[in-house]
C-alpha positions in Angstrom: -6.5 3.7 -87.8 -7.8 0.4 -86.9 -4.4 -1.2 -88.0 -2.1 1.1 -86.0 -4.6 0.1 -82.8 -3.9 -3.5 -83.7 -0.1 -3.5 -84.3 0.5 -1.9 -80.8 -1.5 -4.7 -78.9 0.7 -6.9 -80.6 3.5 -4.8 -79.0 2.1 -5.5 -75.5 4.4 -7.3 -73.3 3.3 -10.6 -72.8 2.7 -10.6 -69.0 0.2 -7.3 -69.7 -1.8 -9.2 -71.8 -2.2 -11.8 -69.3 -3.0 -9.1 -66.8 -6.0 -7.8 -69.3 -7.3 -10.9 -69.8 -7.4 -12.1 -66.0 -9.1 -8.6 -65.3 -11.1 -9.0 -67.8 -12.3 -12.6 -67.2 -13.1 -11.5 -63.4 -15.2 -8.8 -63.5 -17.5 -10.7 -66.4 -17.7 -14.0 -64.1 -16.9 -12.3 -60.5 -19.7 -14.7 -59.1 -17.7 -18.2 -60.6 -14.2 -16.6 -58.6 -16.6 -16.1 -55.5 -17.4 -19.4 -55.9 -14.1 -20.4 -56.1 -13.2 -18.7 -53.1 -16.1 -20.3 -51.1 -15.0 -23.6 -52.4 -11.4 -22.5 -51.0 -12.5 -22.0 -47.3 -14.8 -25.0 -47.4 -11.9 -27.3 -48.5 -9.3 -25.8 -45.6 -12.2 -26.4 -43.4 -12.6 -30.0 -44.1 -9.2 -30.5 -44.0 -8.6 -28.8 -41.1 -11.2 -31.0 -39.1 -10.3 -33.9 -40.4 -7.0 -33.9 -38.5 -8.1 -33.0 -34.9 -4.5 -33.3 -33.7 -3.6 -29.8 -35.0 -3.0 -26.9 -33.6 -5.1 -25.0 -35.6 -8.3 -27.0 -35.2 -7.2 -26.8 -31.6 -7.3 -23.6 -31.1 -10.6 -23.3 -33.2 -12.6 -26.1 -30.5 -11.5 -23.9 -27.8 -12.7 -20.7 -29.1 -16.2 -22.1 -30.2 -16.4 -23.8 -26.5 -15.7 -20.0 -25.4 -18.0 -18.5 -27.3 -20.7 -20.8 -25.9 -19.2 -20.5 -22.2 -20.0 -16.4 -23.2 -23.1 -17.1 -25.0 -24.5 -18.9 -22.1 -23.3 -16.3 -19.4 -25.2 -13.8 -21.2 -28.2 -15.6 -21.7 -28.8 -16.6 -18.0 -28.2 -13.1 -17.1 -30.4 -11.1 -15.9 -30.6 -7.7 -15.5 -26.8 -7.8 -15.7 -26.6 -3.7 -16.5 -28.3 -3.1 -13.5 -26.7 -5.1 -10.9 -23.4 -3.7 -12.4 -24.9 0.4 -12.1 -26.2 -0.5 -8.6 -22.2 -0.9 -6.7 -21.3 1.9 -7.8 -22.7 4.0 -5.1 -22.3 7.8 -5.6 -21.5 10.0 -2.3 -21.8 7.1 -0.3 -19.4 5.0 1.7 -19.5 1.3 3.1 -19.3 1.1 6.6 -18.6 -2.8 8.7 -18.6 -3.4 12.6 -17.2 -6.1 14.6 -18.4 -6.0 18.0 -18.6 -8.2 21.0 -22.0 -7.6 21.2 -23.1 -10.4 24.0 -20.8 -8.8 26.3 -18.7 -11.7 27.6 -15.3 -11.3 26.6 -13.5 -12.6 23.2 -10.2 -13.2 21.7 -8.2 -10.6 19.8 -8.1 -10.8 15.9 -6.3 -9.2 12.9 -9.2 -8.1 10.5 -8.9 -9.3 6.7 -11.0 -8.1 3.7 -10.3 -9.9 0.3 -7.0 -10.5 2.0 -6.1 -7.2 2.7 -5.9 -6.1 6.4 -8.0 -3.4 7.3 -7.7 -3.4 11.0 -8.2 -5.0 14.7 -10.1 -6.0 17.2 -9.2 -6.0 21.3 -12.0 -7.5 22.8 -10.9 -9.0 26.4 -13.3 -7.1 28.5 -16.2 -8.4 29.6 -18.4 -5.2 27.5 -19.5 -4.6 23.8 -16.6 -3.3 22.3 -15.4 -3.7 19.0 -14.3 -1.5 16.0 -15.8 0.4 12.8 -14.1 0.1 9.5 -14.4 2.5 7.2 -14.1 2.3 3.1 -12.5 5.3 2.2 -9.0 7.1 2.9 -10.3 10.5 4.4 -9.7 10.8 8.1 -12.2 13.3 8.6 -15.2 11.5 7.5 -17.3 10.9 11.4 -20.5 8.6 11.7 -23.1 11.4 13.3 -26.3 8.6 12.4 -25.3 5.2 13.8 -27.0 2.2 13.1 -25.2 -0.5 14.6 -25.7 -3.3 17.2 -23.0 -1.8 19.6 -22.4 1.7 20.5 -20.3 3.6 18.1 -18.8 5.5 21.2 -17.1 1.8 22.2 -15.5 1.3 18.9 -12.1 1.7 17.4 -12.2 3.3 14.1 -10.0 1.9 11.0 -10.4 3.1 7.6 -9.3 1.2 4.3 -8.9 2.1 0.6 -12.7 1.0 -1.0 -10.4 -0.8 -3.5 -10.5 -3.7 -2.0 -14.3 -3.9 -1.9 -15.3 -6.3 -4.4 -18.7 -6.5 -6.9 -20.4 -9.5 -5.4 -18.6 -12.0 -3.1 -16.4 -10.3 -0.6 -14.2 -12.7 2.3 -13.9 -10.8 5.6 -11.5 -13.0 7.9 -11.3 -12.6 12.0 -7.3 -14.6 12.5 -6.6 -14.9 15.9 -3.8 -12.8 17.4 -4.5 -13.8 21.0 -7.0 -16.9 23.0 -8.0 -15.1 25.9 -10.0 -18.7 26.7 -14.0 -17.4 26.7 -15.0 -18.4 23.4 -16.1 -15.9 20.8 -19.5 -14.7 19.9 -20.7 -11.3 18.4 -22.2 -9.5 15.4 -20.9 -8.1 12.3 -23.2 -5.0 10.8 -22.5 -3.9 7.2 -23.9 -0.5 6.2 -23.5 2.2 3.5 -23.7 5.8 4.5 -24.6 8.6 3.1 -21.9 11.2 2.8 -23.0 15.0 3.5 -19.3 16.9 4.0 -17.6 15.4 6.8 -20.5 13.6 8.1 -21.8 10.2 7.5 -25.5 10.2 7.6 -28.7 8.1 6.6 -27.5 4.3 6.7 -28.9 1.9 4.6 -28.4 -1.9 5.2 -26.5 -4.0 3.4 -26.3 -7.2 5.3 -26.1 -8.4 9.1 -23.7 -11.2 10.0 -22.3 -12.8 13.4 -19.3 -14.8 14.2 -19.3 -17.8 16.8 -16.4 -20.1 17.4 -14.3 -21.8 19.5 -11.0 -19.9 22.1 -8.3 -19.3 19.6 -10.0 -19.7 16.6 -10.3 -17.9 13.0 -13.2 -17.0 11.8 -14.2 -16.5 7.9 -17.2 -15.0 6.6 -18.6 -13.7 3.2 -21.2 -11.4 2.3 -22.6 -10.6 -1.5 -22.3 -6.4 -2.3 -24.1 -6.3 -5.6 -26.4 -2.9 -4.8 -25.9 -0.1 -2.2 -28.5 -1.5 0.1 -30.7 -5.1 0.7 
């Protein structure tokens, strides 16, 4: 029996019994070809770096300089979660007023969030007039709780898509349509509302801002929005 065993290994094919054998040799000394390996990766590695000019090692600076530019983000972060939760204000909507609030007529201005118009302003009249601008599309939404330097009765209302509301820094730009030569001075109120139905009810403040400059001048402005109110 043992003989017939032994004359059909000899009838292997020569490249099976190589197979056998490398098989074989692998799983009895798997940790020398894991070493091997290692060694492998070690010596691409060195060779790699030695040459800084290429492309590879390259591309392998820049994505250890970005995993410490995102390493370092993350560690100086605080209470990153939270601040991200906190914009995201649920049933309410952010409310901003322009408004000529000393009462001595201004110039008239295009209105610009983020670079986006959202409205004007007509203030050549000698009285505190000015307009509301609203963050959301729905026309029926009315402001029955005011809480604004100007009367809400004196204002023009605009409404914009909340879209263009940024987390964190927002740009709101005043550009001058027409110098009616009195200078410009007034407030800007920023508020989120609560929304009950139609109405807009219980303001909490998010910032108060002014503008002051010269006849026929822009005016730019930014304010932080990182949490529904101060």
């Amino acid at each position: 029996m043992s003989e017939l065993i032994s004359n059909k290994q000899q009838y292997k094919p020569w490249w099976m019994r190589i197979i056998q054998s490398t098989s074989f040799f692998c799983f009895r000394y798997w940790w020398f070809v894991w070493l091997l390996f290692l060694l492998f990766i070690l010596l691409f590695s060195l060779k790699c770096c030695h040459n800084n000019a290429t492309d590879i090692c390259r591309d392998k600076y820049n994505f250890i300089e970005k995993l410490k530019t995102i390493d370092s983000l993350l560690y100086n972060c605080c209470d990153c979660e939270l601040a991200e939760k906190a914009v995201d204000c649920p049933s309410r909507e952010l409310v901003l007023q322009v408004c000529n609030s000393n009462m001595a007529m201004d110039d008239n201005f295009d209105v610009f969030l983020n670079g986006q118009l959202i409205g004007q302003l007509d203030l050549a009249v000698n009285d505190n007039v000015g307009s509301i601008f609203i963050a959301s599309m729905n026309s029926g939404l009315v402001i029955t709780e005011p809480d604004f330097t100007c009367p809400i009765s004196k204002m023009k209302v605009y409404r914009f898509n909340p879209k263009i509301v940024h987390f964190g820094e927002n740009i709101l730009e005043m550009r001058n349509t027409r110098n009616n030569g009195n200078n410009n001075e007034g407030s800007i109120d920023i508020r989120n509302y609560l929304r009950q139905g139609v109405k807009l009810v219980a303001p909490c403040k998010v910032t108060d801002l002014a503008y002051n400059m010269n006849s026929g001048s822009d005016y730019t402005v930014t304010f932080n929005y990182t949490r529904c109110c101060e």
